[in-house]
C-alpha positions in Angstrom: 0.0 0.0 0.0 1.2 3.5 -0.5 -0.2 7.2 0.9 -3.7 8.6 -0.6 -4.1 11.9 -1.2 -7.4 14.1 -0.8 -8.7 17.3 0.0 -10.7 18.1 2.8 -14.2 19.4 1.3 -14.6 21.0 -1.9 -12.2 23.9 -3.1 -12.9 27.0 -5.4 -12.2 25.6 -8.6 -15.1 22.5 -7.7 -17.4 22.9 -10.5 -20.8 21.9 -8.7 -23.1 22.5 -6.2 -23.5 19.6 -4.7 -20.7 17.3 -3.0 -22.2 14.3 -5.1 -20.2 14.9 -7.4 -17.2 15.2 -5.8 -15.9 11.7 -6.2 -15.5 11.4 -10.0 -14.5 15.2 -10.1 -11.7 13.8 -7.5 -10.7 10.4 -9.3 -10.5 12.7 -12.5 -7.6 14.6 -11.2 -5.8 11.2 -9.6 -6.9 12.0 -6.2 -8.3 8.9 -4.2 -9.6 10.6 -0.8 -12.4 12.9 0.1 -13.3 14.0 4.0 -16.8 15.2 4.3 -17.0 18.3 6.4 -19.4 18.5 9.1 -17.9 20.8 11.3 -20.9 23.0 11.8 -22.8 20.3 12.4 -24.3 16.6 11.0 -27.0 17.7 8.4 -26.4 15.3 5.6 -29.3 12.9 5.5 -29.3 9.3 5.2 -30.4 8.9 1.6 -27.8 11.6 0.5 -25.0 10.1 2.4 -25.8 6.6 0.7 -26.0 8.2 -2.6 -22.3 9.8 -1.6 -21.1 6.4 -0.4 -21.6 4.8 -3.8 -20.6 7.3 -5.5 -16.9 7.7 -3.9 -17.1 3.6 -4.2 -18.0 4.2 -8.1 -14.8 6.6 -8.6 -12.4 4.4 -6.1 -12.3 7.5 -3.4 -11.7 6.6 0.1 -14.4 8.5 2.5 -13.8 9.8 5.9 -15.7 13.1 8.5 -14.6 15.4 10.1 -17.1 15.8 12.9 -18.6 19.2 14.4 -16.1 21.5 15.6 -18.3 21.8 19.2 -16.9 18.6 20.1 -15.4 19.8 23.3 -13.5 16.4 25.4 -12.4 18.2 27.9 -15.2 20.0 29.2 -16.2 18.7 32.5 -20.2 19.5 32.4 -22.1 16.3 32.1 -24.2 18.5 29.5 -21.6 18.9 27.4 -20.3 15.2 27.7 -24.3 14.2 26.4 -23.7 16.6 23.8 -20.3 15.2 22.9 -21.9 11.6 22.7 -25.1 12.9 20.7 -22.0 15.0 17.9 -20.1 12.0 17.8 -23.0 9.5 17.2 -24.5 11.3 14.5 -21.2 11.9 13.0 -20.8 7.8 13.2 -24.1 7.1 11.9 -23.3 9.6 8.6 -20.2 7.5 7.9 -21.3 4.9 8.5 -24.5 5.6 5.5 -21.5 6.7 3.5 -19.0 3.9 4.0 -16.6 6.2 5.5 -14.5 4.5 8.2 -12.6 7.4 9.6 -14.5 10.5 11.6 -12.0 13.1 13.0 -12.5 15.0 16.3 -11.5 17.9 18.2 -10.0 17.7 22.2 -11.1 20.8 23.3 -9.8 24.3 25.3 -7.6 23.6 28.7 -10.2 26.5 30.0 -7.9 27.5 32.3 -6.7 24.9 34.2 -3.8 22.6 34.2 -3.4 20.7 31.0 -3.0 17.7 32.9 -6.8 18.3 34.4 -7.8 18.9 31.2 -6.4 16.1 29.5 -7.8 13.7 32.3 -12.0 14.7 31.1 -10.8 14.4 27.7 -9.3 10.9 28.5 -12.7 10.2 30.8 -15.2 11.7 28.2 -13.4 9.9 25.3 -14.1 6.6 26.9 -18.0 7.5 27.4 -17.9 7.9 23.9 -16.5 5.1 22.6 -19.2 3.3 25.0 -22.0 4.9 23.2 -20.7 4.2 20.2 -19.9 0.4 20.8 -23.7 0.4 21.8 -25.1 2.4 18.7 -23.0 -0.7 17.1 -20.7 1.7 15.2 -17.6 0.4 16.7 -16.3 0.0 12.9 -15.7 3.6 12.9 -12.6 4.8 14.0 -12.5 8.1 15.9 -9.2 10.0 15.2 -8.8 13.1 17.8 -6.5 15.7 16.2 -3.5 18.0 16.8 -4.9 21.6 17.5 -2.8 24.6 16.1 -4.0 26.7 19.3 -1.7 27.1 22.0 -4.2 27.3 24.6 -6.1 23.9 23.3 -5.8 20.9 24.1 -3.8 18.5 21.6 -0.7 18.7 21.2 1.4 15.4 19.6 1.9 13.8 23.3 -1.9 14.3 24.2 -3.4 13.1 21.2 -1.2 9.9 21.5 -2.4 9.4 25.1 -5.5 9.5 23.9 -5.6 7.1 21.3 -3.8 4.8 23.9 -7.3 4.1 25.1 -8.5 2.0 22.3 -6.3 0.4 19.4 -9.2 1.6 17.2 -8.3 4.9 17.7 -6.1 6.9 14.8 -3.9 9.7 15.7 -5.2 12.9 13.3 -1.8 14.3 13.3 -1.9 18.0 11.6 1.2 19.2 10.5 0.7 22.4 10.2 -1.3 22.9 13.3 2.3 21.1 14.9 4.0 24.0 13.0 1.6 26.8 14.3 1.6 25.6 17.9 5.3 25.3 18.1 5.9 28.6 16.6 7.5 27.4 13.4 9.8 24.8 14.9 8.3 21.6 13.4 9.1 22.0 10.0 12.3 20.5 8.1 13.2 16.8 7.7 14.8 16.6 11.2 11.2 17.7 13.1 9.3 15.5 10.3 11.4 12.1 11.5 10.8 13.2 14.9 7.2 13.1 14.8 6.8 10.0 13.0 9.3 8.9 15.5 7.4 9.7 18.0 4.1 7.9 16.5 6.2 4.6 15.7 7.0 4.7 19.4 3.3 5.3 20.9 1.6 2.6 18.2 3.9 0.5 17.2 5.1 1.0 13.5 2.5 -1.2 11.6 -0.5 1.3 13.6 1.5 4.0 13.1 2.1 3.8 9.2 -1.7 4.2 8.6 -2.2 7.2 10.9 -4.6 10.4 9.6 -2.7 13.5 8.4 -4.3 16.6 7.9 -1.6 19.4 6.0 -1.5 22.8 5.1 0.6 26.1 5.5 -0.5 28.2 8.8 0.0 32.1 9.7 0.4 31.9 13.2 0.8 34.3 16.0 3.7 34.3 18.4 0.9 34.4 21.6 -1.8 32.4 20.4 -0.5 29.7 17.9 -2.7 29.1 14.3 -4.3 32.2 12.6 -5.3 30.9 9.8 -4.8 28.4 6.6 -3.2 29.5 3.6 -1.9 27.9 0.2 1.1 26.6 -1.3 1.2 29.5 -3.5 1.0 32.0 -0.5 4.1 34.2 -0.4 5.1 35.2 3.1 7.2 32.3 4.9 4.1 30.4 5.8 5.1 26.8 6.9 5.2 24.0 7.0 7.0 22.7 4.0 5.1 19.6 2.6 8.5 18.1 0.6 9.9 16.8 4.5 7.2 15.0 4.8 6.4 13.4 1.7 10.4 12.5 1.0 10.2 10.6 4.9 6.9 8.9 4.2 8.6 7.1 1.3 11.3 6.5 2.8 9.3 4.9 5.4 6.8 3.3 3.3 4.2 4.4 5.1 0.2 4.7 4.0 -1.4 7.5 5.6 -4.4 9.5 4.6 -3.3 12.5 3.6 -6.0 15.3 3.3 -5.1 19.0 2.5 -6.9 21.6 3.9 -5.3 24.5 2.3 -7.6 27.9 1.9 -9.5 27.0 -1.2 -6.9 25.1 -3.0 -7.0 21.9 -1.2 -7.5 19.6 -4.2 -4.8 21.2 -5.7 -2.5 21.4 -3.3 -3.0 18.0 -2.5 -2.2 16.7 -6.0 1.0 18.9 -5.2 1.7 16.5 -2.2 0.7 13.0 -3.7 3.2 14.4 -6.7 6.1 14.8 -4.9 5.1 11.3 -2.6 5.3 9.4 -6.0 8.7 11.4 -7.2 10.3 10.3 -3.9 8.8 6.7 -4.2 10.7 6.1 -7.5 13.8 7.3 -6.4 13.6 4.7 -3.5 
């Protein structure tokens, strides 16, 4: 198996209104992923999401969600936790329509306190999840909690491993750029890129690891806060991280991530970019 490529919803240049099409206008440039956005919430409906599924099966495109951004982990409130479960479920039961096996998810804000408080309800609430999931009998779905670009959220590379160390079913969502943005432009280069796969080779053992989620784009950040905002290859300006690194170690690795670009309104292109230079580096092996 090698890396698949994908953008993360649909970018400027998509033709259509509607995300149905999506898959054949995807397997027409070479891509082979897709992730559905539902960060403002699950409103896809069941017939739609079917008609999506067969679709991306249709074209050979490889489905996943990324579930409402006010998934919060660590909040303590047992409202919020219900809330959590009733996002998560209905993120679940959308893949699951569509024959998507992967739904990313957010950590949450420290809000606060100690990041090891924090941490701790995000390790407790993920568990009540993954209950109510296991009971909804959607325990095919992977849940992949992801590396947050904000200093003051939750998610950094350590936490996100912790997390998934409560389930082998759980995927690391490991974002490279909100890495970069959250270390203040230190993890970019070929040195920081080993270092995290490294560091996920470590946590899940390599055969876990090499499948792992990646989201990637370049990110302004501020020096106080961490990520201000996505931008594009083609952005002048210093804006990091480089995707080459990465692409030249996962094929020296040979590694199979899902790599899904979420640049600002070039993601499909940009992600063609990446899977280009993954191949390049492949036959130079």
């Amino acid at each position: 198996m090698s890396a698949r490529f994908g953008p993360a919803g649909n970018c400027e240049a998509y033709p259509y209104k509607s995300s149905l099409e999506a898959p054949a206008w995807l397997a027409e440039m070479g891509l082979g992923l897709y992730e559905y956005q539902c960060g403002r919430g699950v409103h896809i409906g069941e017939k739609t999401a079917r008609q999506l599924g067969e679709n991306a099966r249709g074209a050979g495109i490889t489905l996943s969600i990324h579930g409402p951004y006010f998934i919060s982990l660590s909040n303590p409130s047992k409202e919020m936790l219900e809330k959590n479960i009733g996002y998560v479920l209905a993120s679940c039961r959308a893949a699951d329509w569509m024959g998507a096996s992967r739904v990313v998810i957010h950590s949450g804000a420290v809000m606060g306190r100690p990041r090891r408080e924090a941490q701790d309800v995000s390790m407790r609430s993920l568990k009540e999840i993954l209950k109510a999931v296991d009971g909804e009998g959607l325990g095919h779905i992977s849940l992949c909690p992801e590396t947050m670009g904000k200093i003051n959220q939750l998610g950094d590379l350590d936490e996100v491993l912790e997390l998934c160390s409560l389930d082998e079913r759980l995927i690391p969502t490991v974002d490279f750029g909100h890495l970069y943005a959250r270390s203040l432009g230190q993890d970019d280069g070929p040195e920081a890129m080993a270092r995290i796969l490294d560091r996920l080779a470590q946590a899940l053992g390599e055969e876990r690891a090499s499948g792992f989620h990646c989201h990637f784009s370049r990110i302004e950040f501020t020096t106080t806060g961490g990520e201000k905002c996505h931008r594009t290859f083609a952005d002048n300006g210093g804006f990091g991280p480089d995707p080459e690194p990465l692409m030249s170690e996962l094929a020296r690795r040979g590694w199979s991530p899902s790599v899904i670009c979420e640049s600002a309104g070039t993601q499909a292109e940009d992600a063609l970019t990446m899977q280009n230079m993954y191949r390049s580096f492949l036959q130079k092996k």
